[in-house]
C-alpha positions as CSV (number, residue, x, y, z in Angstrom):
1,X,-32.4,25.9,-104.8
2,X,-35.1,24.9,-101.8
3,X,-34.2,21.6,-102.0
4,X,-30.5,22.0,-101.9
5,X,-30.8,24.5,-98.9
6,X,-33.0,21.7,-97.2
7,X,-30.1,19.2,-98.1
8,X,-27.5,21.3,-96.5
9,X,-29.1,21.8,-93.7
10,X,-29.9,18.2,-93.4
11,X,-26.5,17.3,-93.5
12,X,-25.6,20.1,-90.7
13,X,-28.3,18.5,-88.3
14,X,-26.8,14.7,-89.2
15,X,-23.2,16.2,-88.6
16,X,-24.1,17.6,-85.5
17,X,-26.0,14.3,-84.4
18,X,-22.7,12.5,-85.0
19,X,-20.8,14.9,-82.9
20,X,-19.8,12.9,-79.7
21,X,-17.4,16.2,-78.2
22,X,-17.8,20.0,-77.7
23,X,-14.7,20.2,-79.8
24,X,-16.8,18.5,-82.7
25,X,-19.5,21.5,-82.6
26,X,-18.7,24.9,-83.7
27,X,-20.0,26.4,-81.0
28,X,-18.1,24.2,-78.5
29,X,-21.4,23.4,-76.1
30,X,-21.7,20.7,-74.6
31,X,-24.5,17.7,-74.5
32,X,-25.2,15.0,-73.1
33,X,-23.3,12.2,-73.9
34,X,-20.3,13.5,-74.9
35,X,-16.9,11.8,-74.3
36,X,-15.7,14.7,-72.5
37,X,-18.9,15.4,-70.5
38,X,-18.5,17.8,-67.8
39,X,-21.1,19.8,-66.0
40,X,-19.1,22.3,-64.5
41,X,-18.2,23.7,-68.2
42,X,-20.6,25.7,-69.5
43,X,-20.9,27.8,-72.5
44,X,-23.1,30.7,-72.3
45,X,-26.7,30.1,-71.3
46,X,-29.4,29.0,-73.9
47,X,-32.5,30.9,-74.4
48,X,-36.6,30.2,-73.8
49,X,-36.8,29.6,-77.4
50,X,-34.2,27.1,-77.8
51,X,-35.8,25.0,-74.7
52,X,-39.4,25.3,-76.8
53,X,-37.8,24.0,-79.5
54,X,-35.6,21.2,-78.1
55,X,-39.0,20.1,-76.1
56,X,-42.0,20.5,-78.8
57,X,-39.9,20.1,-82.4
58,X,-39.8,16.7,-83.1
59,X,-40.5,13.8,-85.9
60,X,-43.3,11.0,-85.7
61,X,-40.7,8.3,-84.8
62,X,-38.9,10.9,-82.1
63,X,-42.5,11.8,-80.2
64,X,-43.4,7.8,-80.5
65,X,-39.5,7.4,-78.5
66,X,-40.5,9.9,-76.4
67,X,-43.9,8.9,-75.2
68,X,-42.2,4.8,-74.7
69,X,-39.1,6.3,-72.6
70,X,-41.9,8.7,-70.6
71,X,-43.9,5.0,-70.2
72,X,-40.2,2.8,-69.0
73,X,-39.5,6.0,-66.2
74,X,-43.1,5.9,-64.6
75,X,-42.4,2.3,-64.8
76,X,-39.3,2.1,-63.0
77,X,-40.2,4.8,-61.4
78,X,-43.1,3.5,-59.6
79,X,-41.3,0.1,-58.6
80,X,-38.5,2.6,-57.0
81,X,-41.3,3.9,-55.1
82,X,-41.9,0.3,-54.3
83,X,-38.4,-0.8,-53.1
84,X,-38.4,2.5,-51.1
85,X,-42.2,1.4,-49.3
86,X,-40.6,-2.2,-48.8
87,X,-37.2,-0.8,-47.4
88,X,-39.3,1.3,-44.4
89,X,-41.7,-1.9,-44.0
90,X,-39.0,-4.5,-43.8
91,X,-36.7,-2.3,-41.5
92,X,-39.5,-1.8,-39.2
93,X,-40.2,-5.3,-38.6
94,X,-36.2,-6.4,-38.2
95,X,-35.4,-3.9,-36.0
96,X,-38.9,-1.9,-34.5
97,X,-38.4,-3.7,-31.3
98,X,-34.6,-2.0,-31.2
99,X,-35.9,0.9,-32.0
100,X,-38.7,0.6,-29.8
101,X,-36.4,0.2,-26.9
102,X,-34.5,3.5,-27.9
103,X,-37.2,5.5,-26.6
104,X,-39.0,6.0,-23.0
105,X,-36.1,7.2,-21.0
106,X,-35.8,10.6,-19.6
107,X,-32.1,11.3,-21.3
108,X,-29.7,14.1,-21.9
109,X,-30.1,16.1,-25.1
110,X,-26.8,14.8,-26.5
111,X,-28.4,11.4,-25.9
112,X,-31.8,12.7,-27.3
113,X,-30.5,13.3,-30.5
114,X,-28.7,9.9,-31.2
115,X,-31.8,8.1,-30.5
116,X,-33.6,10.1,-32.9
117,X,-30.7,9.3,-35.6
118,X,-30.6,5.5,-34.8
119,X,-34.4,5.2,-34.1
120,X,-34.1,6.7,-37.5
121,X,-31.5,5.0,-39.3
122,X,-33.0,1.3,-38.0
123,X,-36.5,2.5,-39.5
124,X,-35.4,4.1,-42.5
125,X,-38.3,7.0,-42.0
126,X,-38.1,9.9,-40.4
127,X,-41.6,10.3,-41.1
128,X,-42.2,7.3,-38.9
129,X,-39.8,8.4,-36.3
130,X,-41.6,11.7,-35.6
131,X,-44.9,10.9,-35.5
132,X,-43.7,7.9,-32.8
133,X,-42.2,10.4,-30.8
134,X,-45.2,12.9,-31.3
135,X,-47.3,10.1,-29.8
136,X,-45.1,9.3,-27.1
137,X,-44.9,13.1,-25.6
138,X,-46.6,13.3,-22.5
139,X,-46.4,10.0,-21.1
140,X,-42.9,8.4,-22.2
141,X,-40.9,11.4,-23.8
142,X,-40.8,14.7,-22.5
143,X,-41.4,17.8,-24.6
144,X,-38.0,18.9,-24.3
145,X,-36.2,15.6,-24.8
146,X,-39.1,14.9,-27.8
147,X,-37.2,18.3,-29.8
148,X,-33.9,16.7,-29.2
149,X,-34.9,13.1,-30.7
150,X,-36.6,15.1,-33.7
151,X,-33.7,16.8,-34.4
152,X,-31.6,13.4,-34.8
153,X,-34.8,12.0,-36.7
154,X,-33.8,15.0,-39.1
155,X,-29.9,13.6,-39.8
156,X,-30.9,10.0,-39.9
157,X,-33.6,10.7,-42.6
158,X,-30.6,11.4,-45.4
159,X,-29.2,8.2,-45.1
160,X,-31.7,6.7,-47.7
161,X,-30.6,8.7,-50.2
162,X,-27.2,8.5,-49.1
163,X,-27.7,4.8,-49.6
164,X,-29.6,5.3,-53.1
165,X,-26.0,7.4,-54.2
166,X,-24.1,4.3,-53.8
167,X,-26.6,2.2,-56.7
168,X,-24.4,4.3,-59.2
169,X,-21.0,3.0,-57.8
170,X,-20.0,1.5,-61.5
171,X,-19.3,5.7,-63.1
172,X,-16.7,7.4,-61.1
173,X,-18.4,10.3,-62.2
174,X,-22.1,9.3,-61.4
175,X,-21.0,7.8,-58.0
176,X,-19.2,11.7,-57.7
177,X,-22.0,13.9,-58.3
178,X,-24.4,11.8,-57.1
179,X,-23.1,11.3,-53.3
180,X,-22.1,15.0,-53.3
181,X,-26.3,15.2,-54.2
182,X,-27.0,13.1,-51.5
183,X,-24.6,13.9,-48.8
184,X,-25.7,18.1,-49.6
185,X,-29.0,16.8,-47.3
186,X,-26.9,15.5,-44.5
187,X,-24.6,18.5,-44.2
188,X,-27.4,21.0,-43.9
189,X,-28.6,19.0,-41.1
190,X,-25.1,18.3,-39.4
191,X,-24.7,22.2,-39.4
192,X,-28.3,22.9,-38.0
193,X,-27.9,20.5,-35.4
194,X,-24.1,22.4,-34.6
195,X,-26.0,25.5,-34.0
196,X,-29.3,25.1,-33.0
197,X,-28.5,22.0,-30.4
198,X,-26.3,24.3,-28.5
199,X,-28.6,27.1,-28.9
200,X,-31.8,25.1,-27.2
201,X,-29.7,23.6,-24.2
202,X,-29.1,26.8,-23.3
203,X,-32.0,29.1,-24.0
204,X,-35.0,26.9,-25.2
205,X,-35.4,28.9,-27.8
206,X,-38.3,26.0,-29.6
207,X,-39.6,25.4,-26.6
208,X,-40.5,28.4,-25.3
209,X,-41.7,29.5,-29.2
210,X,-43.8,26.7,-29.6
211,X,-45.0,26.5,-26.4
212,X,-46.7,30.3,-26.6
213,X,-48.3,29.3,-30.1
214,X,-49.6,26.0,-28.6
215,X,-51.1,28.3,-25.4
216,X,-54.3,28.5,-26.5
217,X,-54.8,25.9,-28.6
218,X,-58.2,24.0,-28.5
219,X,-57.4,20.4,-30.7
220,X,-60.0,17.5,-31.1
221,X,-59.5,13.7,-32.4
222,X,-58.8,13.2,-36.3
223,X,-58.2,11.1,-39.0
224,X,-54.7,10.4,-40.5
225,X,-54.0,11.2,-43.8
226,X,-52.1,9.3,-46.4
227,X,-50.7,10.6,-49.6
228,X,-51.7,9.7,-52.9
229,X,-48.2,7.9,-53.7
230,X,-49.0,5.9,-50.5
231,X,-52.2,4.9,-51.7
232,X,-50.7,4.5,-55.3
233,X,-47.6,2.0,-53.6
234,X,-49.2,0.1,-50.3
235,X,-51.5,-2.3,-52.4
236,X,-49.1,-4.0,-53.7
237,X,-46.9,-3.6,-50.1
238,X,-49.5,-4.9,-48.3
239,X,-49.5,-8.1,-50.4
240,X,-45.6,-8.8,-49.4
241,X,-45.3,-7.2,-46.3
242,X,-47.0,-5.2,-43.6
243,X,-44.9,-3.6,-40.4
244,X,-47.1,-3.8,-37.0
245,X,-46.2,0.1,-35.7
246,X,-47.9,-0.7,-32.8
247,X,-46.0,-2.5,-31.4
248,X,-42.7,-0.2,-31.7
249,X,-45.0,2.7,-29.5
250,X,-45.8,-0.2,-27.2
251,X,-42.2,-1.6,-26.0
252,X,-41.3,2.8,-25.7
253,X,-44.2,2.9,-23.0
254,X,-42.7,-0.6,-21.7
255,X,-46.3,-2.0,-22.0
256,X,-45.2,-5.0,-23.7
257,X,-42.3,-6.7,-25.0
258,X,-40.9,-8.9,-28.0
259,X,-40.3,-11.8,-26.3
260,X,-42.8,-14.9,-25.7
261,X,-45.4,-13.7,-23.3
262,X,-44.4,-10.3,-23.3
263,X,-48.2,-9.3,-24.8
264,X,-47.4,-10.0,-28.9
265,X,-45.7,-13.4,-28.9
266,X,-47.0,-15.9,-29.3
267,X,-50.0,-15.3,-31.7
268,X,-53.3,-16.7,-31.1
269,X,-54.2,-17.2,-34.8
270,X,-56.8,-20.0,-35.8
271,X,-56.9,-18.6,-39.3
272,X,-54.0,-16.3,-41.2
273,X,-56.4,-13.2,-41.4
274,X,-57.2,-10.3,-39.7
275,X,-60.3,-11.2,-37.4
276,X,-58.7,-14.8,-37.4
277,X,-56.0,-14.2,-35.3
278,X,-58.1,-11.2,-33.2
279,X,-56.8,-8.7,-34.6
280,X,-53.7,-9.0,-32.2
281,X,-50.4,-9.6,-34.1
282,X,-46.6,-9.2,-33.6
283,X,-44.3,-7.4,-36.2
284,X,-46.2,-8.5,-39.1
285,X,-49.7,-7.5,-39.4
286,X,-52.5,-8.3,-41.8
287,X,-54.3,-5.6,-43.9
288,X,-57.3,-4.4,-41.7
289,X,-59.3,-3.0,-44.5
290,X,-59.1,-6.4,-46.8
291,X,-58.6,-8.7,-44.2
292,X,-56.1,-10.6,-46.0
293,X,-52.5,-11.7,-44.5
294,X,-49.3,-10.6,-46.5
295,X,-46.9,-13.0,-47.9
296,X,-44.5,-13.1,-45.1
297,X,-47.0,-13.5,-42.6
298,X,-46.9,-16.8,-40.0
299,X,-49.8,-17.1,-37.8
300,X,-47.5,-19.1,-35.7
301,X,-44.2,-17.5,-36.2
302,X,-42.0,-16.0,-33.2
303,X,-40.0,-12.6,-33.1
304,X,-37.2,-14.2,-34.6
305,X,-39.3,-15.4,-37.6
306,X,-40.8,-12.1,-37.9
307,X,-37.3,-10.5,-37.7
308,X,-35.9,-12.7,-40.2
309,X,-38.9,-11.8,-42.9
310,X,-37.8,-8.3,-42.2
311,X,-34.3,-9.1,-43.5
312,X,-35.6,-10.6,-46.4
313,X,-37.2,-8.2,-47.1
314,X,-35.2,-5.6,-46.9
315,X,-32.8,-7.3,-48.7
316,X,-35.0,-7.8,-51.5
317,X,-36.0,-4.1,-51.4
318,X,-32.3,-3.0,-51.9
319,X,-32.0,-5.1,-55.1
320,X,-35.0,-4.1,-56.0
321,X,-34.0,0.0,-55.6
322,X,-30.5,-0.7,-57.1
323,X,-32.1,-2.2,-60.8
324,X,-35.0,0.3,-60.8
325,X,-32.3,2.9,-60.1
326,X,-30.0,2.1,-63.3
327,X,-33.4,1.4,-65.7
328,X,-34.2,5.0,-64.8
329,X,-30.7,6.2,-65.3
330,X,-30.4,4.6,-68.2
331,X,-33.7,5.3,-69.9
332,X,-33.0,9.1,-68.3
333,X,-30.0,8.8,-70.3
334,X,-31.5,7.7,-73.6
335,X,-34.3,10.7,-73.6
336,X,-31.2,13.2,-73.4
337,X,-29.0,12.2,-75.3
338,X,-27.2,14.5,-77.4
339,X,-29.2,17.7,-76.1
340,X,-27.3,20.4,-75.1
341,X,-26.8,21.0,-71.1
342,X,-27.6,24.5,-71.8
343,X,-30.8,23.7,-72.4
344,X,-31.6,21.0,-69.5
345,X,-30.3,23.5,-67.1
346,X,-31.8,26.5,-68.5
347,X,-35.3,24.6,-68.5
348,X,-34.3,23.3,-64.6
349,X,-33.3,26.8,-63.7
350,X,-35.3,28.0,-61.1
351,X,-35.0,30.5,-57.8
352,X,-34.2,28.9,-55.1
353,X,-37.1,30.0,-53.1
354,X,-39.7,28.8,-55.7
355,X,-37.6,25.5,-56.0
356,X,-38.2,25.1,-52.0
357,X,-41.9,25.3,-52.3
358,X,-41.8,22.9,-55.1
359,X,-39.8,20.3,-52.7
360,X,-42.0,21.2,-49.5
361,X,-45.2,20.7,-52.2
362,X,-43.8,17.0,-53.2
363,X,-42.8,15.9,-50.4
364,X,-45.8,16.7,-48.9
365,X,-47.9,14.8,-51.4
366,X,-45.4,11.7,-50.9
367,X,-45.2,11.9,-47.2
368,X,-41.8,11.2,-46.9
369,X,-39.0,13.7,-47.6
370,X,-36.8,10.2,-47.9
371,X,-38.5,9.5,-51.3
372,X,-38.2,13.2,-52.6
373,X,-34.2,13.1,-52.0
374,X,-33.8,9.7,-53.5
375,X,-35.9,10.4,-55.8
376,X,-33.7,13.3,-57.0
377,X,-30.2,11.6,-56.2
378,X,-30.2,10.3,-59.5
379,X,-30.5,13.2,-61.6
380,X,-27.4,14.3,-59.8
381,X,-25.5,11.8,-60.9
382,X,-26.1,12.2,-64.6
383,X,-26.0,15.3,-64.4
384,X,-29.3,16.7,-65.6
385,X,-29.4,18.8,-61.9
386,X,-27.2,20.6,-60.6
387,X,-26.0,20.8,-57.0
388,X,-26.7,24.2,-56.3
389,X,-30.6,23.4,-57.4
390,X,-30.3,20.0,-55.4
391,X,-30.2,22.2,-52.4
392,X,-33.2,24.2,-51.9
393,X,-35.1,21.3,-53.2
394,X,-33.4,19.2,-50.1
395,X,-34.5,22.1,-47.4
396,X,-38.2,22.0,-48.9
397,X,-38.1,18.1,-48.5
398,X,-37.1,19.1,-45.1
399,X,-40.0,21.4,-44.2
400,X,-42.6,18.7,-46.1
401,X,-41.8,16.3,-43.9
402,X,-43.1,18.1,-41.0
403,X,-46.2,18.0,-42.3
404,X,-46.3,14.3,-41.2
405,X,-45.7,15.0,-37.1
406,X,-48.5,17.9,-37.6
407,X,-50.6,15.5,-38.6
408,X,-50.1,13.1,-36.1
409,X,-50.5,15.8,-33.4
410,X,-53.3,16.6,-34.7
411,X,-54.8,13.2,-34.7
412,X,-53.7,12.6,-30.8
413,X,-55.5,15.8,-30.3
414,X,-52.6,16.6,-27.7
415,X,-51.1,20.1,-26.9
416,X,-47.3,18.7,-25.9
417,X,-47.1,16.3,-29.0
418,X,-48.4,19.6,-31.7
419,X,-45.7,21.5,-29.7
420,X,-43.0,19.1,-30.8
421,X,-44.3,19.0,-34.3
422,X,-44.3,22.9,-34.4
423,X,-40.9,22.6,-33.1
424,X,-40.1,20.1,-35.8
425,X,-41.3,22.8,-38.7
426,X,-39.4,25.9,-36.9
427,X,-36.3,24.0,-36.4
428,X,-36.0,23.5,-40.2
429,X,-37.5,27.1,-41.0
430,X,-34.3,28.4,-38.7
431,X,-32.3,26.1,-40.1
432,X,-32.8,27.6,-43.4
433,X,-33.1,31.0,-42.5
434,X,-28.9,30.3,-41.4
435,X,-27.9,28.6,-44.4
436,X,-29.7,29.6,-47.1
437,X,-30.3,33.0,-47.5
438,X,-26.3,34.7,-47.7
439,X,-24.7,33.4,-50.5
440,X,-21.0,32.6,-48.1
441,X,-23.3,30.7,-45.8
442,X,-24.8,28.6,-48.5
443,X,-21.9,27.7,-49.7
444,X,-20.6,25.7,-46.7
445,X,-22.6,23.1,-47.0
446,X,-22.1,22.8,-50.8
447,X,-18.4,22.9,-50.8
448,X,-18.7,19.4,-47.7
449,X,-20.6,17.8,-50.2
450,X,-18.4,18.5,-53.2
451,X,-15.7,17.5,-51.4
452,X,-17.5,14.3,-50.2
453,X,-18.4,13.7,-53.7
454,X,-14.7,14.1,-54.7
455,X,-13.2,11.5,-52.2
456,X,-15.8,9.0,-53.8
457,X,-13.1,9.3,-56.7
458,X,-10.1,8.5,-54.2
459,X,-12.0,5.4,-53.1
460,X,-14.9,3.8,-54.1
461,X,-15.3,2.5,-51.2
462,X,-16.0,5.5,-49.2
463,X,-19.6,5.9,-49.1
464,X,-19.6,2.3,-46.9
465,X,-17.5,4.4,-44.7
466,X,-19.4,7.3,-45.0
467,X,-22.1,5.6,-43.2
468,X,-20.9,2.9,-41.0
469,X,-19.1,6.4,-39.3
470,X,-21.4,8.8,-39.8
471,X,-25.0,7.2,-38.7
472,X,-23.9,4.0,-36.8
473,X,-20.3,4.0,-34.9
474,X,-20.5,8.0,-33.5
475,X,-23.8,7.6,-32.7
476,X,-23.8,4.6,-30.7
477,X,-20.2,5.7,-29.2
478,X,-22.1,9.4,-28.4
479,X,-25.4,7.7,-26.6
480,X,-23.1,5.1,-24.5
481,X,-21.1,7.8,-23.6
482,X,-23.9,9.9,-22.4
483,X,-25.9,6.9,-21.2
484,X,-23.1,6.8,-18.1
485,X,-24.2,10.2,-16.8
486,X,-28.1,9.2,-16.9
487,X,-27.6,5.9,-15.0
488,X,-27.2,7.7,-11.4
489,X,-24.1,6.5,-10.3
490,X,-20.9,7.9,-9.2
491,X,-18.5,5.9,-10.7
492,X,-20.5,5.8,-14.0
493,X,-20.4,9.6,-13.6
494,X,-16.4,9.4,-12.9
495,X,-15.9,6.7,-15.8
496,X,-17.8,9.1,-18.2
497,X,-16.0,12.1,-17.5
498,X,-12.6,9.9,-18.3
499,X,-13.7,8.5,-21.3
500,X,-15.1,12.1,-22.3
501,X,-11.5,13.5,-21.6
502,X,-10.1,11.1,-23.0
503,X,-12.4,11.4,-26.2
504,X,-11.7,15.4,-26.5
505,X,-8.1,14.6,-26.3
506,X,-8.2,12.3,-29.2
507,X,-10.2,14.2,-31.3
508,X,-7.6,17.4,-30.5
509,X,-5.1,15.0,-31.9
510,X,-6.4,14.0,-34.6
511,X,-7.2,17.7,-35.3
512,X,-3.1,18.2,-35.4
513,X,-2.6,15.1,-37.4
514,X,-4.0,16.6,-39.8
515,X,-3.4,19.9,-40.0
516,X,0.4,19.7,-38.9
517,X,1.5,16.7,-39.9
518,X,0.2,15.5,-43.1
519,X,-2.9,13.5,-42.1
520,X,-5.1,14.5,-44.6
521,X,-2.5,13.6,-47.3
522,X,-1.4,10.0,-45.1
523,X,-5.6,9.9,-45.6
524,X,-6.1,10.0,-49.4
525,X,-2.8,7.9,-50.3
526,X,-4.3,5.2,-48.3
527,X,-7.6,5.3,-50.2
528,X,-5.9,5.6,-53.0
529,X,-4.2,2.8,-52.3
530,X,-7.3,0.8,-52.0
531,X,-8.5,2.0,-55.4
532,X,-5.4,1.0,-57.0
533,X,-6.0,-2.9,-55.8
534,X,-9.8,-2.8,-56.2
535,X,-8.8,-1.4,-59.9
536,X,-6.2,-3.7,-60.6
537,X,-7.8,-7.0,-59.1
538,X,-10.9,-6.0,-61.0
539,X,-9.0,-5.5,-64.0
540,X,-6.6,-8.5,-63.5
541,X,-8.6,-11.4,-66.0
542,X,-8.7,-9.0,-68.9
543,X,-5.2,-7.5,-68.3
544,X,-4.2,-11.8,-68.4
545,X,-6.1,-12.4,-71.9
546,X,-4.5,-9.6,-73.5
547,X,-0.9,-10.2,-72.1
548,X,-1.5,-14.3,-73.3
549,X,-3.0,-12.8,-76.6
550,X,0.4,-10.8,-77.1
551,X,2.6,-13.2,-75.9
552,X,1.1,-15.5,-78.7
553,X,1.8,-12.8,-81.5
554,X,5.3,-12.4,-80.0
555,X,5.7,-16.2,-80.3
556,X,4.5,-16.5,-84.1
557,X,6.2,-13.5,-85.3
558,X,9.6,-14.5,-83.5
559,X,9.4,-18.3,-84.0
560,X,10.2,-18.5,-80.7
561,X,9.6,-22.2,-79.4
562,X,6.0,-23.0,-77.2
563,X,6.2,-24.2,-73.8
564,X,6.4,-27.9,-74.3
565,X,9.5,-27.8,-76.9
566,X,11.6,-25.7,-74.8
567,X,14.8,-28.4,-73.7
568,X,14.6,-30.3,-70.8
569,X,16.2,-28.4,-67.9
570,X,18.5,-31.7,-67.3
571,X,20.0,-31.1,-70.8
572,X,24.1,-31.3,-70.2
573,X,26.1,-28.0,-70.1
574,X,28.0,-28.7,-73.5
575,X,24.8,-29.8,-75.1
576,X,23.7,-25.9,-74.6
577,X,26.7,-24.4,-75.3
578,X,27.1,-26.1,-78.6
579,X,23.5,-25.0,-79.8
580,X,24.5,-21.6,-78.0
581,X,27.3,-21.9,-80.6
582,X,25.8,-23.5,-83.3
């Protein structure tokens, strides 16, 4: 009797292994897998002994799966890490001298925070931004105009992951809930910056808060502190590539330039190492504690040299991200399949306070709130997190990655630069206190994102969009615009308060268009449009096989004549009639 009991059970486990839809399982729940996936279906909520027994009850062969997939995602995992290292590194060097430039003049606030999302898109750090400007307050930047450029640092920093989102463009409904993932980080900073920009113009609230904490304040040198990812990742960074951030500081103070003569270019180098070329160097640098030159690096090279390494670079790091990106989701993939999303999510259920630390606590160890999000984008897309617990891991990311411009306060031992920094941490603590807390206000920013994430379904080609609009064209349009009211001039002045008319009325238009007469509609059938022809051209070779394929069945089981025995087209009249006839 055991052994039959063991056999039907057997067969139920076997049954239920083979079950590739909820409507294949008597209790209709759904896992991983399934042809009907959906993780905004559940069915009731599993239990703490279920998770124990999905995670610990396993065979020999399962555990020795287990502990290879484990090995392939710290694998891909740390080259992701890599592509993500290389990605700052080369961006810095292609554009740092841009982005250098950016900085040092005493601008509006409106013009404040574009720099700080350019200065932050061209980097691809908001890490490195920050701590820039932190250095720069009190001689080039301004305390008040340093809060404005980190609160554009803070919007720039999600385009990373933003970018990440779009490696899982081949699903529909990867590419869905991942962007809606990584787009959930740059609406809780677009709707800070809406309320708390306004809010410091007019009262200095951070200012004035930071400025009595900083009051008595007695701050000596330091030593900077790197992460152990960083220590884990630059080895093998600084054997392909290292960014000279010196140099970026240096053309914001206007002490130096990128051009030839302008104090980096040209390089003195008699050797390619760090004491041989005196330790003086242009956008690439050589490792100071080895000595040793990177791969990229020219002892004789010019700006343009250096800037072109940069592209390279970068370019490689973005291949390099996009195939460590599907090994992970695939291997991700792999470990879960066939377990039940009520157990994932019950496991990965955690308050959303406690789930905040935990981001803040990661993102401090990394140093970079850029490689917690991306990190985490993924999982969205396959669905093993869920938006609402993407969130308050994003706003810990957010105050973790203040830790950085503390730090380098701290190490410049200067009161104006730890006020920014504190003014960093507090804009993202009030930032959170708005959104977070009251379950309607939280939900604004996750309804944008869905929505977002649901217009990556109209259009593939969206997220390109997305960011072209988003972090290049307004910005640059904004800071040109305000750039005519800082140059001092009356008919700038005149010219900028036309083009700002003129701008208002356009966006009150487009406002109408949509609302009154069908724009948003006009919108989606024109991206829908697109998808159609990306579809169909896509699909076009294998839609051609099959209709030959057909046409060939149509012509054996009909008899039909091929191609070169149909009549010559200069056959008489009669002749056809007769065989018509005939």
């Amino acid at each position: 009797m055991a052994e039959e009991q063991n056999d039907v059970e057997a067969m139920e486990v076997d049954k239920a292994t083979e079950a590739k839809s909820r409507k294949d399982r008597p209790t209709g729940s759904i896992h991983f897998g399934d042809t009907d996936f959906d993780v905004d279906e559940q069915v009731g909520d599993a239990t703490w002994a279920e998770v124990c027994n999905a995670c610990c009850v396993h065979s020999g062969q399962e555990w020795a799966m287990i502990a290879l997939g484990i090995f392939l995602v710290c694998f891909f995992l740390y080259f992701f890490l890599l592509g993500l290292d290389l990605l700052g590194n080369g961006a810095k060097v292609m554009c740092g001298c841009t982005a250098g430039e950016l900085f040092g003049d005493d601008t509006n606030p409106i013009a404040g925070l574009m720099v700080g999302i350019l200065a932050t898109v061209l980097l691809q750090s908001s890490s490195t931004t920050t701590s820039i400007v932190v250095s720069l307050v009190g001689s080039a930047v301004s305390v008040r105009q340093g809060i404005y450029m980190i609160m554009g640092a803070n919007i720039g920093t999600s385009v990373t992951n933003t970018i990440v989102a779009m490696g899982q463009m081949g699903d529909g409904d990867q590419l869905e809930r991942a962007f809606a993932g990584a787009t959930v980080h740059d609406m809780f900073n677009f709707l800070s910056v809406a309320i708390l920009l306004p809010v410091e113009v007019i009262t200095g609230y951070l200012y004035w808060l930071t400025k009595a904490m900083v009051k008595n304040v007695n701050l000596e040198d330091g030593d900077s502190w790197d992460g152990p990812i960083k220590k884990m990742v630059d080895p093998l960074t600084d054997k392909i590539i290292i960014s000279n951030s010196k140099i970026i500081k240096s053309v914001a103070l206007g002490e130096a330039t990128c051009d030839v003569g302008g104090g980096f270019y040209p390089m003195n180098c008699t050797e390619d190492t760090y004491l041989g070329c005196g330790k003086a160097f242009g956008l690439i640098s050589c490792s100071k504690t080895s000595g040793d030159c990177p791969a990229f690096f020219q002892g004789d090279a010019s700006a343009k040299d250096d800037k072109v390494s940069g592209g390279v670079v970068f370019f490689i790091a973005i291949v390099i991200l996009f195939v460590c990106l599907a090994g992970l989701v695939t291997v991700l993939q792999k470990l879960l399949l066939g377990m039940s999303t009520r157990v994932v999510y019950k496991a990965t259920d955690i308050n959303g306070y406690l789930a905040i630390a935990i981001g803040a606590g990661l993102t401090m160890i990394v140093q970079s709130s850029s490689i917690t999000t991306s990190a985490l984008t993924p999982l969205v897309g396959m669905g093993a997190l869920r938006l609402e617990q993407m969130l308050p891991l994003t706003l810990g990311a957010n105050i973790g990655t203040t830790l950085t411009a503390i730090l380098s306060a701290l190490v410049s031992a200067s009161k104006d630069s730890l006020q920014v920094a504190l003014a960093h941490l507090f804009f993202n603590l009030t930032g959170i206190l708005i959104w977070y807390p009251v379950p309607f206000m939280r939900h604004v920013p996750l309804e944008a994102a869905r929505r977002l994430g649901k217009l990556t379904r109209v259009w593939r080609g969206f997220p390109i969009v997305y960011i072209a609009v988003m972090f290049f064209l307004i910005p640059l349009l904004l800071l040109g615009l305000s750039s005519l009211f800082d140059d001092g001039s009356k008919g700038f002045t005149v010219l900028g308060s036309f083009l700002t008319i003129l701008l208002f009325l356009v966006i009150i238009y487009t406002v109408y268009w949509c609302r009154y007469k069908d724009g948003q509609q006009k919108c989606a059938n024109c991206m829908a449009e697109r998808e159609k022809k990306r579809v169909v051209i896509k699909e076009l070779p294998e839609d051609m096989a099959y209709l030959k394929e057909h046409m060939k069945r149509l012509i054996e089981h009909t008899g039909l004549p091929e191609d070169e025995d149909v009549p010559a087209k200069d056959e008489s009249p009669d002749t056809s009639d007769a065989e018509v006839d005939a």
